[in-house]
C-alpha positions as CSV (number, residue, x, y, z in Angstrom):
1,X,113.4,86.1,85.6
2,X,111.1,83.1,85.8
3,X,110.3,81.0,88.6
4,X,107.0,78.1,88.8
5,X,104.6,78.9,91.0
6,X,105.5,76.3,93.4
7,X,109.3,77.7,93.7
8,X,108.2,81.2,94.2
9,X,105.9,80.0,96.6
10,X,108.5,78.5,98.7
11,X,111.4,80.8,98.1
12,X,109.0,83.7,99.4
13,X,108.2,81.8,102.1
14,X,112.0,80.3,102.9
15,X,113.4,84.2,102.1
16,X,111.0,86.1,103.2
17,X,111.1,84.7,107.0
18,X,115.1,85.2,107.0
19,X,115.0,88.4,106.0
20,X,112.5,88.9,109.0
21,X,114.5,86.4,111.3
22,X,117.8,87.7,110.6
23,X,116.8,91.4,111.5
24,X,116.2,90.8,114.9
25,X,119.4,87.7,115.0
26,X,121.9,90.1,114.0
27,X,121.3,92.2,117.0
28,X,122.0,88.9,119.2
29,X,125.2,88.5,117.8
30,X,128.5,89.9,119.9
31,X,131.8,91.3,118.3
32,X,134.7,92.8,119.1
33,X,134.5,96.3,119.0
34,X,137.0,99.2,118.0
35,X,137.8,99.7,121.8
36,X,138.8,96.4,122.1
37,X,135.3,95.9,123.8
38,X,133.3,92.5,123.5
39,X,129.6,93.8,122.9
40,X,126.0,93.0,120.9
41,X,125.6,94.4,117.6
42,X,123.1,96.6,117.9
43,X,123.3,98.6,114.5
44,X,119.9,100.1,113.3
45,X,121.3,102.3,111.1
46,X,123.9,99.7,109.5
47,X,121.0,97.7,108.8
48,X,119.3,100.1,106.7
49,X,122.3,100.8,104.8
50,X,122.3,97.1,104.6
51,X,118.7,96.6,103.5
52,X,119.2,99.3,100.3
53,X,122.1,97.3,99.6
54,X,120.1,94.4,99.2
55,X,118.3,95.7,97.0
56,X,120.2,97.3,95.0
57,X,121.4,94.0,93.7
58,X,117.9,94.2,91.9
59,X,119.5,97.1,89.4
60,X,122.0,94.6,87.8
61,X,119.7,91.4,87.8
62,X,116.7,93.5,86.3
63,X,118.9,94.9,83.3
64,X,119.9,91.0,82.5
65,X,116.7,90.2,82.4
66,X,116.1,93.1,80.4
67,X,119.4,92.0,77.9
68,X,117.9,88.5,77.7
69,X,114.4,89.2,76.9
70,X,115.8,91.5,74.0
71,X,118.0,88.8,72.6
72,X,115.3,86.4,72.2
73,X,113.1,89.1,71.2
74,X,115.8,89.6,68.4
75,X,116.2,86.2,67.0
76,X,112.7,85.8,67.1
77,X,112.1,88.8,64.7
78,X,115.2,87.3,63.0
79,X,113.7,83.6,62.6
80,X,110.6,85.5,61.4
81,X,112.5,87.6,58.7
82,X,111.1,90.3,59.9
83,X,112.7,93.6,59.0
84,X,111.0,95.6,61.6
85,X,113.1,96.7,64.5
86,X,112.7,94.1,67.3
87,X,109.8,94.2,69.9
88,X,110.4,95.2,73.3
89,X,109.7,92.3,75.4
90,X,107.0,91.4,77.4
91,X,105.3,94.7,77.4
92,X,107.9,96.5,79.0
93,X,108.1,100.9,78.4
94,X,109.7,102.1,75.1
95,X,112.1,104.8,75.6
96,X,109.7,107.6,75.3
97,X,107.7,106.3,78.0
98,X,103.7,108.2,77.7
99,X,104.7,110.5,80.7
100,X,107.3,112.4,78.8
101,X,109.8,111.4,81.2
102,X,113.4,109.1,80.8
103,X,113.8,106.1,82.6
104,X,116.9,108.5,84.6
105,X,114.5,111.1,85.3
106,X,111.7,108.5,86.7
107,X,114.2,107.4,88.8
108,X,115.5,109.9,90.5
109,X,112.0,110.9,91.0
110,X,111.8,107.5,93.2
111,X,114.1,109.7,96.1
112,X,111.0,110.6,97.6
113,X,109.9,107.5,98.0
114,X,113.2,106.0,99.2
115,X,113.1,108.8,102.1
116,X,109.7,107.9,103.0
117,X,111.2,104.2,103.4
118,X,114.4,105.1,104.7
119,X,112.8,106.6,107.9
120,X,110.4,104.5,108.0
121,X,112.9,101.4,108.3
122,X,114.9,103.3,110.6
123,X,112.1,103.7,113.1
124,X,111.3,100.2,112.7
125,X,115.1,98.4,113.5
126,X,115.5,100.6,116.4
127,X,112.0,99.5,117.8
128,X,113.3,96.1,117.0
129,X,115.7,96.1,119.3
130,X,113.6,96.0,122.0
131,X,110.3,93.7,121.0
132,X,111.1,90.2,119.7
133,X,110.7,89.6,115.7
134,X,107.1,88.3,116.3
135,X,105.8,90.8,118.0
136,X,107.5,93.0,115.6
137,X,105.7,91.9,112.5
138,X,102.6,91.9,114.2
139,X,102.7,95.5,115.5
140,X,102.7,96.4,111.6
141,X,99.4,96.0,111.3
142,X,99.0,99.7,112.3
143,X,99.6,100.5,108.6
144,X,96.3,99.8,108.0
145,X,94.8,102.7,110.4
146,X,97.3,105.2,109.1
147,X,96.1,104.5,105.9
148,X,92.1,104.3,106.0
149,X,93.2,107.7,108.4
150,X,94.8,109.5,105.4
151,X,91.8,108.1,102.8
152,X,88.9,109.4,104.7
153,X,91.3,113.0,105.7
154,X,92.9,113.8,102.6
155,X,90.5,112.0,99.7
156,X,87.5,112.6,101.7
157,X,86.6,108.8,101.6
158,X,83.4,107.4,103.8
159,X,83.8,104.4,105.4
160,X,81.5,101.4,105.5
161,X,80.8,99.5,108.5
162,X,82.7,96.3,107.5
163,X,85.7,98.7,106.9
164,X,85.0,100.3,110.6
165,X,84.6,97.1,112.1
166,X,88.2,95.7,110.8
167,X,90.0,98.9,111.9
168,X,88.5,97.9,115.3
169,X,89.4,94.4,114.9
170,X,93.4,96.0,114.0
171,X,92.9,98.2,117.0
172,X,92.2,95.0,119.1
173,X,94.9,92.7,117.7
174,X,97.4,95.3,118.3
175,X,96.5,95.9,121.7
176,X,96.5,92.4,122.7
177,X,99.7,91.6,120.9
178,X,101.1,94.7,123.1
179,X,100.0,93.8,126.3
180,X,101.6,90.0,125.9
181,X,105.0,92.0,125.1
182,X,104.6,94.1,128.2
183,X,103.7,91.3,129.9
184,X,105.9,88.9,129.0
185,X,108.7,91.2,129.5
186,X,110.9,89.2,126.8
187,X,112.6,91.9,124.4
188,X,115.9,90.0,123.9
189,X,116.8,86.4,124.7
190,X,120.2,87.3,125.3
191,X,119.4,90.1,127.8
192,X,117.2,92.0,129.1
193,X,114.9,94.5,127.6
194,X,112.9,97.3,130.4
195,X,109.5,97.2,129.9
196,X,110.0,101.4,129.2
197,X,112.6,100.2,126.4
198,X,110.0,97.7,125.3
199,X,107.0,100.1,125.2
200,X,109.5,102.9,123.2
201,X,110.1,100.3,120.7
202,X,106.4,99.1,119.9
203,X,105.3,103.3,120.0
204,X,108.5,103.2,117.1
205,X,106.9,100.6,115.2
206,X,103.5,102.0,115.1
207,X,105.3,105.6,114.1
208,X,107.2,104.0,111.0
209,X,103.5,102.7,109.8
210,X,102.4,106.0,109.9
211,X,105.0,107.3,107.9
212,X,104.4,103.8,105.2
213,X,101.0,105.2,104.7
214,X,101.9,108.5,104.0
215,X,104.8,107.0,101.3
216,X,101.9,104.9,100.0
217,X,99.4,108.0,99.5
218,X,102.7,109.8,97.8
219,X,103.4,107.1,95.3
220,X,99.7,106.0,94.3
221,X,98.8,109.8,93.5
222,X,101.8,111.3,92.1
223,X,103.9,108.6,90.7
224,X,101.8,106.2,89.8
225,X,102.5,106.6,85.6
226,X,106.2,105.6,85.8
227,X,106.8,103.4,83.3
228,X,109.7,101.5,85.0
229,X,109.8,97.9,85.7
230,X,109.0,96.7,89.3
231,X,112.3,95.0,90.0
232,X,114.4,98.4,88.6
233,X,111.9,100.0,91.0
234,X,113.1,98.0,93.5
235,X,116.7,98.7,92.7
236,X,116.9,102.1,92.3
237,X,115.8,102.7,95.6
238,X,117.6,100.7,96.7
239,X,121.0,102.7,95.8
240,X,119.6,105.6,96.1
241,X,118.8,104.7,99.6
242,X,122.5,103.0,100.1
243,X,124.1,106.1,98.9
244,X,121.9,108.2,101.1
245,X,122.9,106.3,103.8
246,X,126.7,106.2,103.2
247,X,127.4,109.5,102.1
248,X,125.0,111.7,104.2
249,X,123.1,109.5,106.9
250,X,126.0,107.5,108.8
251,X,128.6,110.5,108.6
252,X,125.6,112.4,110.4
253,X,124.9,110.1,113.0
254,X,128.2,109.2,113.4
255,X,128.3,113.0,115.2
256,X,125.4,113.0,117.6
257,X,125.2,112.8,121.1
258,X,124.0,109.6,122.7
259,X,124.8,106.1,123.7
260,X,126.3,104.0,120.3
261,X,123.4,101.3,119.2
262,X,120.7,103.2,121.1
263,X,119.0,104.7,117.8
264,X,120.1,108.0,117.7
265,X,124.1,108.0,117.6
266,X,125.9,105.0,115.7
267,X,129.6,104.4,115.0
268,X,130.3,103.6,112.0
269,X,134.0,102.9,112.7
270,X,133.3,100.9,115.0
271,X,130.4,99.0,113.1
272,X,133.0,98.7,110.2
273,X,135.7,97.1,112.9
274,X,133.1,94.7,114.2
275,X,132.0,93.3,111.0
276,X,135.3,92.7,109.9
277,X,136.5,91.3,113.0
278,X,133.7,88.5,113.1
279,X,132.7,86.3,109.9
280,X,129.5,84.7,112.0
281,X,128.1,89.1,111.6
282,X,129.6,89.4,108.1
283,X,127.7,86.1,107.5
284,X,124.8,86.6,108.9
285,X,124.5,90.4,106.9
286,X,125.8,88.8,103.2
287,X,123.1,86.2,103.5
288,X,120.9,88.7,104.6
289,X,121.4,90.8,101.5
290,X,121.4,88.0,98.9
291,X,117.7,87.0,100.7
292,X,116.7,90.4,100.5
293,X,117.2,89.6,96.5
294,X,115.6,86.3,96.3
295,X,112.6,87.6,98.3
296,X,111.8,90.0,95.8
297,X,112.2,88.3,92.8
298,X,110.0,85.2,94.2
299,X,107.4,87.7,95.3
300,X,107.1,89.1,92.2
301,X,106.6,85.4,90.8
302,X,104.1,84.8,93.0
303,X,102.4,87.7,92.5
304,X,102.5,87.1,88.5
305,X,101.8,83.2,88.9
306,X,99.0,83.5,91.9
307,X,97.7,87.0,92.2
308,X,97.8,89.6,95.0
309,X,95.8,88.0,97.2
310,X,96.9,84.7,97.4
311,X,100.6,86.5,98.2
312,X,98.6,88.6,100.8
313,X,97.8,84.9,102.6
314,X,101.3,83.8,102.0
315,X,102.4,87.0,104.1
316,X,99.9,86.7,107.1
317,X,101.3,82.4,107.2
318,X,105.1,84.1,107.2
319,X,104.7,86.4,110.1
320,X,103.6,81.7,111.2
321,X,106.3,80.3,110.4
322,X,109.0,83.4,111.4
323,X,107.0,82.7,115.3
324,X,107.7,79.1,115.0
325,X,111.3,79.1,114.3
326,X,111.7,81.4,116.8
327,X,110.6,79.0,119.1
328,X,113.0,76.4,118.0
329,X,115.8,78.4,117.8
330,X,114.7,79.7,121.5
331,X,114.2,75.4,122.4
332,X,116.9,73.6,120.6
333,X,120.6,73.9,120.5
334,X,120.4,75.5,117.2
335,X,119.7,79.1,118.8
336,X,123.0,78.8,121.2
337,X,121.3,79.7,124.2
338,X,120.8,83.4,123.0
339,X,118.8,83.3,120.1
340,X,115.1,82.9,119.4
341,X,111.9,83.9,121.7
342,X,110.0,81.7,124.7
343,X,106.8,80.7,125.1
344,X,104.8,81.4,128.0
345,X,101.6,81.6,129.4
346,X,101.2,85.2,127.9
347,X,102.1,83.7,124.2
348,X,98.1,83.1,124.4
349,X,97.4,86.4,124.6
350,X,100.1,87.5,121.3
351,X,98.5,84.3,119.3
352,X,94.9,85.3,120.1
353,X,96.0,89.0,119.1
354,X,97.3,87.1,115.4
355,X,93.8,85.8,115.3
356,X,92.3,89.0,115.2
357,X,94.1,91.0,113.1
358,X,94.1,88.4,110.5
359,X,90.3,88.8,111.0
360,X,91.0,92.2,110.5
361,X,92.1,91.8,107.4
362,X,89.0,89.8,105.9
363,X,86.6,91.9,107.3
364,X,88.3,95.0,106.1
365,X,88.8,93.3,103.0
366,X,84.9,92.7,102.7
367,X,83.9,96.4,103.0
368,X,86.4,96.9,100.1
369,X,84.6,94.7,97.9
370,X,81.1,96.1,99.0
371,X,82.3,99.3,97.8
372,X,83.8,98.4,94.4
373,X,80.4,96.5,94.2
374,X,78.3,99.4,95.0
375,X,80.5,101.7,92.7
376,X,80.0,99.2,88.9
377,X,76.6,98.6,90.2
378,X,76.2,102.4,89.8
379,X,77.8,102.3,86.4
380,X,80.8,104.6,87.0
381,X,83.2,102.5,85.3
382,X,82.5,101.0,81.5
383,X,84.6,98.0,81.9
384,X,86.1,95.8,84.6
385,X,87.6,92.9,84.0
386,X,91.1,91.3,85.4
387,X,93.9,92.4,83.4
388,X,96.7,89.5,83.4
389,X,99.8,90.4,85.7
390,X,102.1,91.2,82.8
391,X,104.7,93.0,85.9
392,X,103.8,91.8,88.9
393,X,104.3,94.5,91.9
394,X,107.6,94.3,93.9
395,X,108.2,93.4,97.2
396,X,108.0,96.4,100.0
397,X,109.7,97.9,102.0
398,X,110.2,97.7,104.1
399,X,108.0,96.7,104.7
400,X,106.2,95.3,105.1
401,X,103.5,95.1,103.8
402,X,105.2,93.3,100.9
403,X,102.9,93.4,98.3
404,X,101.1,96.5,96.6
405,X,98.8,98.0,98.2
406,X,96.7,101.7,98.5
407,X,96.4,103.8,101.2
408,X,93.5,102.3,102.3
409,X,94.4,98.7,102.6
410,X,93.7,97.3,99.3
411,X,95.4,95.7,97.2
412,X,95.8,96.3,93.7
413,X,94.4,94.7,90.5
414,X,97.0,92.5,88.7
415,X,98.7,94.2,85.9
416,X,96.7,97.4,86.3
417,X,99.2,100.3,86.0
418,X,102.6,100.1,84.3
419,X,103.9,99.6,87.9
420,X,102.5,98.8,90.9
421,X,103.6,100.7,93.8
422,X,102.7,100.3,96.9
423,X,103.5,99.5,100.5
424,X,107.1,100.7,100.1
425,X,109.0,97.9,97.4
426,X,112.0,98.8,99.5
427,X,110.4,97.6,103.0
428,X,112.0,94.0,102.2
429,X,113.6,92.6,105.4
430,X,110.7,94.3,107.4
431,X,107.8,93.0,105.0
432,X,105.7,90.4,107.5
433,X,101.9,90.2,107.7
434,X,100.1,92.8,105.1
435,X,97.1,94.0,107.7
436,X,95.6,95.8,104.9
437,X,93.5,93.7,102.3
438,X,92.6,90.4,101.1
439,X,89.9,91.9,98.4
440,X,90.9,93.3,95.1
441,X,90.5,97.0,94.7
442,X,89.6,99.4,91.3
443,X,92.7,100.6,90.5
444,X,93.7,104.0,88.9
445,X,93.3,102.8,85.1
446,X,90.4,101.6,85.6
447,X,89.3,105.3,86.5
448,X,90.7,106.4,83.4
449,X,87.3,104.1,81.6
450,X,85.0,106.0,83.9
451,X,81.7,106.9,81.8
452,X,81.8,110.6,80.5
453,X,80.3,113.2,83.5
454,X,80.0,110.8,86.4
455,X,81.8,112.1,89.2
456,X,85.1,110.7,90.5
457,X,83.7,108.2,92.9
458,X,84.8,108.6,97.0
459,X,87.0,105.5,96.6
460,X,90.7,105.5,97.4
461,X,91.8,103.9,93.9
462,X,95.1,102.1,94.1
């Protein structure tokens, strides 16, 4: 599937800030329950199931698109009276792909990386409950400290002082962005949220980036040959998640102790009854799902049409415009008195927090690009040059965070690998600001050209 840059630019723009608006609106919402019992719907685990839903709608749209591009591939060896047997198009994997694997086996390979995102998103939509969707998006810039954390511990990286000096920056943005919260002491503006409620849910947050960077040190150093196409990345995960959550996850839950809605029991019953007892819930989750869908397949537009980093800047203006419409929902009639976040004299605080961590990003991004620099300069790889984005890398997870990037924050070279995963492809509705990179990054096939007995160099290669 095809869209011009300009349309993918707005749909993952328009998309991507409902997928982060609706999290957090959802939970707003009131329904009648099973008990007869008008309360909020406050569902973490629903969402999930809802979110691999989502995007397992990418399964079916990736195999038309995968039907179409053979049928023109076919009458175009036809027009050419060719007798050969048609092309595969656009570069995609033939069906021996070069790591000896099927397409079935690669995927169910992908479970590990679904239950890497499935707690992770977990973690995060029960810590949503109690921070507002701003704050929210902005407390996931702690991927980026998890990750430089497992590069320098596990891959013995060193660190330069531009990449030191952005982790403090993170560390400063975050802690600003916290303090406004507590502050503030708006979790929910259609009740209230205890500022021990409030400090639970950002500590959530900051766990599930922890457990992103470990998925995204998993998939860029043992999966990062499959030969599957990014959006049939996207949806097999997707229902390998959703059946996860169905047939094993809920029932579980369903049985432990605890309050319903508090993250650690949930009633599925009673979920089920609520839903189908109000169409403003059921509306609010099928959009939510079909923008899950659109926001992947414009990010991976963008990505293709654009580049990596020009999508990373479209993220960090998201996490923008998802604070702004907040506001007018929270303003205007269109947020019904419930919906929405306020400003006060504390939103300083949150906004001069945004400032930084976007700095963050840039000067992290700059010690990235010093080290690639330092590394050809050193002639450890024979030849660099930008590849074009022949599959541009899906969304993620949930995130967050939605475009490809390694452990360490950066993001990968276009068209590099035969996929590009990254931070978590399933992290859609949870994808916000990407705190880890601006700068391009050497990426795994480009270690591959490294000149004969030159050691591996101490870069975390994405």
């Amino acid at each position: 599937m095809t869209l011009g840059s300009s349309s993918a630019v707005a749909g993952l723009i328009l998309f991507g800030t409902c997928t982060s608006l609706l999290a957090k609106i959802v939970y707003e919402l009131e329904g009648l329950g099973r008990d007869g019992v008008t309360k909020v719907f406050e569902k973490p685990w629903c969402m999930t199931t809802v979110m691999f839903c989502g995007m397992s709608f990418c399964l079916p749209l990736a195999f038309f698109v995968e039907g179409k591009q053979r049928q023109r591939a076919e009458k175009a060896a036809s027009a050419a009276g060719t007798a050969q047997e048609p092309l595969l198009p656009e570069g995609e994997p033939a069906a021996e792909p070069k790591n000896g694997h099927s397409e079935l086996a690669q995927a169910l390979m992908l479970f590990i990386p679904t239950a890497f995102d499935l707690i992770a998103t977990v973690l995060m939509n029960v810590g949503l409950l109690s921070v507002t969707a701003s704050v929210y998006q902005m407390m996931r810039g702690a991927e980026m400290l998890f990750a430089a954390l497992f590069a320098v511990i596990f891959l013995r990286r060193s660190l330069n002082r531009y990449h030191y000096a952005g982790i403090g920056c993170c560390v400063l943005g975050i802690a600003l962005v916290g303090t406004s919260s507590m502050l503030s002491g708006e979790g929910s503006a259609s009740h209230t949220v205890s500022q021990e409620a409030m400090l639970m849910g950002m500590g959530l947050i900051i766990a599930s980036q922890c457990v992103q960077a470990a998925q995204i040190t998993f998939e860029d150093f043992f999966m990062a040959d499959l030969a599957i196409p990014p959006l049939k990345i996207v949806g097999y995960e997707g229902v390998l998640g959703a059946a996860t959550m169905l047939l094993l996850v809920l029932p579980i839950v369903q049985r432990l102790p605890g309050m319903d809605g508090q993250g650690l029991h949930e009633d599925s019953v009673d979920t089920w009854h609520m839903i189908t007892h109000s169409s403003v819930i059921a509306g609010v989750l099928a959009v939510d799902m079909f923008a899950l869908l659109m926001y992947n397949v414009a990010g991976m537009c963008v990505t293709g049409h654009l580049g990596a980093v020009f999508r990373t800047v479209l993220e960090t203006t998201r996490t923008l415009f998802v604070w702004l419409v907040d506001l007018v929902l929270f303003y205007t009639p269109l947020g019904m008195g419930k919906l929405g976040e306020s400003w006060s004299v504390y939103s300083w605080i949150q906004a001069a927090g945004f400032v930084v961590l976007v700095t963050g990003t840039v000067v992290y991004g700059k010690g990235d690009e010093q080290e690639i620099a330092e590394q050809i300069a050193e002639g450890m790889y024979e030849d660099v040059e930008e590849q074009p984005a022949e599959q541009p890398a899906a969304a993620a997870s949930s995130s967050a965070m939605a475009m490809p990037v390694g452990a360490a924050g950066s993001p990968r070279a276009s068209g590099s690998m035969p996929i590009a995963m990254g931070t978590s492809v399933g992290s859609l509705n949870k994808s916000t600001m990407n705190i880890g990179a601006f700068s391009c990054s050497l990426s795994r096939s480009l270690m591959r050209n490294r000149l004969p007995n030159t050691p591996p160099p101490r870069l975390w290669a994405s």
